[in-house]
C-alpha positions in Angstrom: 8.6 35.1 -13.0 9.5 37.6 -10.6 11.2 38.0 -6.9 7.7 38.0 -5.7 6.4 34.7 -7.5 9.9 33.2 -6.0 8.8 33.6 -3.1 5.3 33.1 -3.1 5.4 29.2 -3.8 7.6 28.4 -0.8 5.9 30.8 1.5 2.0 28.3 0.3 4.1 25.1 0.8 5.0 26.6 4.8 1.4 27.6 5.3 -0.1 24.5 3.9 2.4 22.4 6.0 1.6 24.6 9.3 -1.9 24.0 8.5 -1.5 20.3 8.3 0.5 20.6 11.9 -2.5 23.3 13.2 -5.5 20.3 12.5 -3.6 17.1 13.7 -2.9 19.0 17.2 -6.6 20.3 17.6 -8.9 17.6 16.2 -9.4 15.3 17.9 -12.9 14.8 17.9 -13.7 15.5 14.7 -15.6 12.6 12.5 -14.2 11.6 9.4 -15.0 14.1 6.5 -17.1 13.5 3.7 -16.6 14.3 -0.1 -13.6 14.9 -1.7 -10.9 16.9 -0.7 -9.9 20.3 -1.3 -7.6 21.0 -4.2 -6.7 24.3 -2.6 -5.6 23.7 1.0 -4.7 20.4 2.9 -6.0 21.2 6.2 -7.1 17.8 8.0 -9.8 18.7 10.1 -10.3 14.6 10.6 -7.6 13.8 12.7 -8.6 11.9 15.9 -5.0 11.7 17.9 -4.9 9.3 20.7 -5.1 11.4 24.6 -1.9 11.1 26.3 0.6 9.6 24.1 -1.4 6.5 24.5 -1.4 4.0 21.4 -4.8 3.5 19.7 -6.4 -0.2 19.7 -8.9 -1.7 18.0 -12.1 -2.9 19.8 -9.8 -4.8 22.3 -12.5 -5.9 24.5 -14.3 -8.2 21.7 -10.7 -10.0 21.2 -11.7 -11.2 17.2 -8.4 -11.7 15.7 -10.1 -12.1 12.1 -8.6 -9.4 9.7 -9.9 -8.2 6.2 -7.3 -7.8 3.3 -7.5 -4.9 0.5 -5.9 -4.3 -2.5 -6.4 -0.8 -4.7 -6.2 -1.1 -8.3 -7.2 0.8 -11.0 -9.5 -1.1 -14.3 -5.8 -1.0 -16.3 -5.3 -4.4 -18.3 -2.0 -4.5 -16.1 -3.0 -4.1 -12.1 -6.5 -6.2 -13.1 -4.4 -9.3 -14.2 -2.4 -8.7 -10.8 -5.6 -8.6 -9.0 -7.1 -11.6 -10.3 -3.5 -14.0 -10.0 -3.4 -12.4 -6.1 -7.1 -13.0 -5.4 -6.8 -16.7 -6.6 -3.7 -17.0 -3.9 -5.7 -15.2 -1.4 -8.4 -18.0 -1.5 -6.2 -21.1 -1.5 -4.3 -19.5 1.2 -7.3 -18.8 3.6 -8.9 -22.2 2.0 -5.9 -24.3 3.3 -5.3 -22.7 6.5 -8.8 -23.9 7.8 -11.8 -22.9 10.2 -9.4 -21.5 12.3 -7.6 -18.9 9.9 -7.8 -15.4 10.7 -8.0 -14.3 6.7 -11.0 -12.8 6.7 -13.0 -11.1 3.8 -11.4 -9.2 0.5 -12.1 -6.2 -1.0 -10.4 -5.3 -4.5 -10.7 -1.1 -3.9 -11.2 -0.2 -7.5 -10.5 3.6 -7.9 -11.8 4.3 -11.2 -15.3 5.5 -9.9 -17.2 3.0 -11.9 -17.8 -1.0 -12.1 -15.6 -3.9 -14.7 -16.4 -7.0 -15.8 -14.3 -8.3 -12.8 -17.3 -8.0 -9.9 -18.2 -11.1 -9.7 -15.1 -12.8 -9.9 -13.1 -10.4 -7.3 -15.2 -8.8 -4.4 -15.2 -5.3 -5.1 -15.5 -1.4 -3.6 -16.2 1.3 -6.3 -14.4 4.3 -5.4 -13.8 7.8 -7.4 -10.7 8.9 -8.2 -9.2 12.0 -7.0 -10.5 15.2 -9.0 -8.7 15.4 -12.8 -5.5 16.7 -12.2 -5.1 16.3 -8.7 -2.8 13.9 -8.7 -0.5 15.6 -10.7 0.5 12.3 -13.1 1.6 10.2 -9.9 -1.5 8.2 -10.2 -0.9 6.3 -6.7 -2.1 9.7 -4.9 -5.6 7.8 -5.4 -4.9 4.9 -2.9 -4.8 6.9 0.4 -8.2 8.6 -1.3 -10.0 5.1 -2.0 -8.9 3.7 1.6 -10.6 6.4 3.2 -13.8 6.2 0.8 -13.9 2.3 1.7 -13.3 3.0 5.2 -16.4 5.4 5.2 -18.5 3.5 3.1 -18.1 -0.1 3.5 -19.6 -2.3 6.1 -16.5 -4.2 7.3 -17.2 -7.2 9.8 -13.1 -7.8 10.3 -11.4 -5.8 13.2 -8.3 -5.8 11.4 -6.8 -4.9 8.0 -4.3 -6.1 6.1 -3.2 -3.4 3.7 -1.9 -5.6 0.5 -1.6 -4.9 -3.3 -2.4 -6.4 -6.6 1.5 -7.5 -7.2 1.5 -9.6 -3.7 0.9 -13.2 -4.2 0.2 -15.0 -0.6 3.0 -17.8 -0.2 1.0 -19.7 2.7 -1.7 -18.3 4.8 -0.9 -15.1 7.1 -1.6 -14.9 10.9 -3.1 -11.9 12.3 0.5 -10.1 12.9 -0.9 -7.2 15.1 -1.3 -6.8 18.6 -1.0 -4.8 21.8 -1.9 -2.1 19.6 0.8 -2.3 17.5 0.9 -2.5 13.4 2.8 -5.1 11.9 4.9 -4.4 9.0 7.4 -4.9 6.3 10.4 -3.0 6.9 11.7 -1.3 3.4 15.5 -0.4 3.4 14.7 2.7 1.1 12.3 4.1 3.6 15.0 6.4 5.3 13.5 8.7 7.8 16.5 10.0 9.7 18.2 10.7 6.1 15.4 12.5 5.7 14.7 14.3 8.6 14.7 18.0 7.3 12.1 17.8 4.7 9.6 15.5 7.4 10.1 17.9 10.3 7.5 20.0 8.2 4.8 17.2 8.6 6.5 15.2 11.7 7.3 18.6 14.1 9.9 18.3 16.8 7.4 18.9 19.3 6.0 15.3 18.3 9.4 13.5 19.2 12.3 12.3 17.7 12.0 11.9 14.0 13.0 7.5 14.5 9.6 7.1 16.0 8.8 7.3 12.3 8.7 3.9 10.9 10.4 2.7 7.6 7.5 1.4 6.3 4.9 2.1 3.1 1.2 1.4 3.8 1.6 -2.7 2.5 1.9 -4.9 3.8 0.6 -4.0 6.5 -1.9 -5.1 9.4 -3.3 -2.9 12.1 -7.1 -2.2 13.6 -9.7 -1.0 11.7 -10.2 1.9 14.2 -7.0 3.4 13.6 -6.9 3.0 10.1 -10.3 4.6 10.1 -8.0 7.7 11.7 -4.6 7.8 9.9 -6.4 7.0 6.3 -7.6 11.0 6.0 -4.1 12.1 7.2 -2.6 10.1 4.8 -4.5 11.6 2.1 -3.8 14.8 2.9 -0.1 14.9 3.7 0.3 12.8 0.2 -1.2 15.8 -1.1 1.0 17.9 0.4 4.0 16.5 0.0 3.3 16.1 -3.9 3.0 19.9 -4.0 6.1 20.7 -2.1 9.1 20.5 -4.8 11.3 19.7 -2.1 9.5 16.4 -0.7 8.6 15.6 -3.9 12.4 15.5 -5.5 13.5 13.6 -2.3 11.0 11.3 -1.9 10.2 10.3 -5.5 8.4 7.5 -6.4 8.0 6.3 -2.7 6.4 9.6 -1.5 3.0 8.0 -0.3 4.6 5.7 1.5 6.7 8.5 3.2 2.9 10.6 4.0 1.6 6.8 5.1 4.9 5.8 7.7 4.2 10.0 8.9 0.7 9.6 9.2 1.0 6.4 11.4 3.5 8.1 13.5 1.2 11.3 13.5 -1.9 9.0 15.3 1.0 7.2 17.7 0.4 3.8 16.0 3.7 1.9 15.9 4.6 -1.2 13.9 6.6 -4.2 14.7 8.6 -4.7 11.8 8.2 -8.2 10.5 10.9 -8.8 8.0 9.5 -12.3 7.4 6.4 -10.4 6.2 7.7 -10.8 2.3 10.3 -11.7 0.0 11.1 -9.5 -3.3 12.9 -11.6 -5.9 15.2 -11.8 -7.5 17.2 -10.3 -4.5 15.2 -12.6 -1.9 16.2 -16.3 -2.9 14.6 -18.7 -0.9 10.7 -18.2 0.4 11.4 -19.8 3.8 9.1 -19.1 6.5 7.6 -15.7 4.7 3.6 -15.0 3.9 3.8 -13.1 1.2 5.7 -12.9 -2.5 6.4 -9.4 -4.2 6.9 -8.9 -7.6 7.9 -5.8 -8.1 11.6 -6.3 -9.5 12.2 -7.8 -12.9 13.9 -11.1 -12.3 16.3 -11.2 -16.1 18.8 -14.0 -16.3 21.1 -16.1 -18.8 20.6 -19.6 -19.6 23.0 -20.8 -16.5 20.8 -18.7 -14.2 23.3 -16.0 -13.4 21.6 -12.5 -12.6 21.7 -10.5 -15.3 19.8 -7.0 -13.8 19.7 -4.1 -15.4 20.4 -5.5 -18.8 17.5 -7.6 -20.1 17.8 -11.6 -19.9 17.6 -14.4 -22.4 15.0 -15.7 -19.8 13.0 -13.0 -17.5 9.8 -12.1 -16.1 9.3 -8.5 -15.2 5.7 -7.5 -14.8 6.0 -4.6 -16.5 6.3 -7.0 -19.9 2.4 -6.9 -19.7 1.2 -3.7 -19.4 -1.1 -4.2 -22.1 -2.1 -7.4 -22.2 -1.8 -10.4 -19.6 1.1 -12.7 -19.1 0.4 -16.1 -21.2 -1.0 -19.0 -20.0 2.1 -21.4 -18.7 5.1 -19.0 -18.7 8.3 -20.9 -19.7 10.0 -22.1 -16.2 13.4 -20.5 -15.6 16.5 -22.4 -15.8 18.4 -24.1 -13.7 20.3 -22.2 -11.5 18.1 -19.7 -10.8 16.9 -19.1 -7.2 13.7 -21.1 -5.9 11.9 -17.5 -5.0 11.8 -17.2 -8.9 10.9 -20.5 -9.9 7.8 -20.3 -7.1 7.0 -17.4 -8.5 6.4 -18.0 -12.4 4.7 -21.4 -10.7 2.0 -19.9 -9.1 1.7 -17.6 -11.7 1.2 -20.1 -14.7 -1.4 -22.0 -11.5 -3.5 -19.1 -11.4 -3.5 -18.5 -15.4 -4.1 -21.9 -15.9 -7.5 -22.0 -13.4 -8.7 -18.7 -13.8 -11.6 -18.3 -16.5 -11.1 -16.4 -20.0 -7.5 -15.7 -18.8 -5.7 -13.2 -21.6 -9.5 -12.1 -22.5 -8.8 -8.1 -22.7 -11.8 -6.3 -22.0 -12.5 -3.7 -19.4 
């Protein structure tokens, strides 16, 4: 390609960016936009900033406490098992903590754009997936797009939302963590904004303030009011968008690029976080549960028969979900062995107690 094609891509990327910066500073009435977005500019003409540098809240004056949780997932044989092990959890959690629990409702956001066998079991949304292509093989561009179908669509009683996903599994049952108008959230050490700054000053401008009042957080776990969700969910969308098509954000941010466009967008709408590092524990690195609400098991956990560590190099005894991409875990996974750290053993527990309770478990059919 020539000079001119050189200099063409980098010149859309600037414009599309400025256009980004143009709509968050001058729309802030605008209603949340309907159908699907444009797959040739990421203007965000659905912005609603807060006046004043004031924080938004949700629906204060009714003071209900009662939060709804929502996982995305697509109809894969691997996030549906997830779902149905974390939805299990989700019950006994809110089941134990009582009538005075502020778990509220759940909603499984399936983005697939059509129904599974799995309706009745897990309470569902039926969202469509970005336009083919769109998400250029990075198939979690379609969670910012389902939140904001779900936000638009659904009739949600909860004033709150906790922002979870399928590989979660709730430990004991979870307090409403906002308030003041505050988030709450799980701090993640790779979220790096100052690092960073360079490549977010296209989508976080100077004018906006220093680049620290971005958060180092992804969009889960986290809680924060419905109202303002219902605000940063379209920005979200569209600066995940962006930043997939800008080579530089992409190559920098990698695999944790939506949360990147999520902890911007927050900052974007002035909604701050209090970062609750007892949110979650991700073993094998996390050893003990402790005082924490909510298991993550995104890390294969590999280890030797005297329960030394063994990562990066596979284990005599291991569970790593990515073992059952195609087909569920079995039914009553072999226990680790001693030596290895109780965040592990809990985990393959109330794995094997969910596979063990839930009906026509290892059934594959979507």
């Amino acid at each position: 390609m020539g000079c001119g094609g050189t200099l063409f891509y980098p010149l859309l990327i600037t414009l599309s960016v400025a256009l980004i910066t143009y709509n968050i500073l001058i729309s802030s009435n605008a209603p949340l936009k309907q159908g699907f977005p444009s797959s040739s500019s990421y203007d965000d003409p659905v912005i609603q900033l807060p006046r004043g540098g004031s924080r938004i809240r949700a629906n204060s004056e009714k003071n209900r406490r009662l939060f709804h949780t929502a996982v995305t997932a697509s109809d894969s044989v691997y996030n549906t098992w997830q779902c149905r092990v974390m939805y299990y959890w989700f019950k006994k959690a809110k089941a134990s903590a009582g009538p005075g629990s502020e778990m509220g409702g759940f909603t499984r956001i399936l983005h697939n754009g059509k129904p599974d066998k799995y309706m009745d079991e897990i309470p569902t949304f039926v969202a469509q997936p970005l336009p083919s292509g769109m998400d250029q093989g990075y198939v979690v561009l379609n969670r910012p797009w389902a939140f904001v179908q779900w936000l638009q669509q659904a009739d949600i009683k909860e004033d709150y939302v906790l922002m979870s996903e399928p590989d979660h599994v709730i430990v004991k049952p979870i307090p409403n963590l906002a308030k003041d108008g505050f988030g709450a959230a799980f701090p993640f050490f790779y979220i790096e904004p100052k690092k960073y700054e360079k490549v977010l000053r296209k989508y976080y401008p100077e004018e906006r303030g220093p680049v620290t009042n971005i958060d180092p957080i992804g969009n889960s776990p986290v809680i924060l009011g419905k109202e303002a969700l219902k605000k940063i969910a379209p920005t979200w969308m569209n600066v995940s968008l962006a930043m997939k098509k800008d080579p530089e954000a992409d190559k920098a941010f990698g695999w944790v690029l939506e949360m990147y466009a999520y902890a911007v967008s927050s900052a974007l709408h002035g909604v701050s976080n209090v970062l609750h590092k007892d949110f979650m524990i991700q073993p094998p690195w996390d050893k003990e549960v402790g005082d924490k609400y909510i298991l993550h098991y995104t890390y294969g956990c590999d280890y030797d028969m005297k329960g030394h560590l063994t990562y990066g190099k596979k284990g005599e005894w291991r569970f790593d979900k990515r073992s059952y991409i195609k087909s569920p875990p079995p039914k009553n996974l072999t226990m680790p062995p001693p030596g290895v750290p109780q965040s592990v053993v809990t985990l393959v527990k109330m794995v094997n107690e969910a596979t063990a309770n839930l009906p026509d478990w290892g059934i594959i059919e979507r």
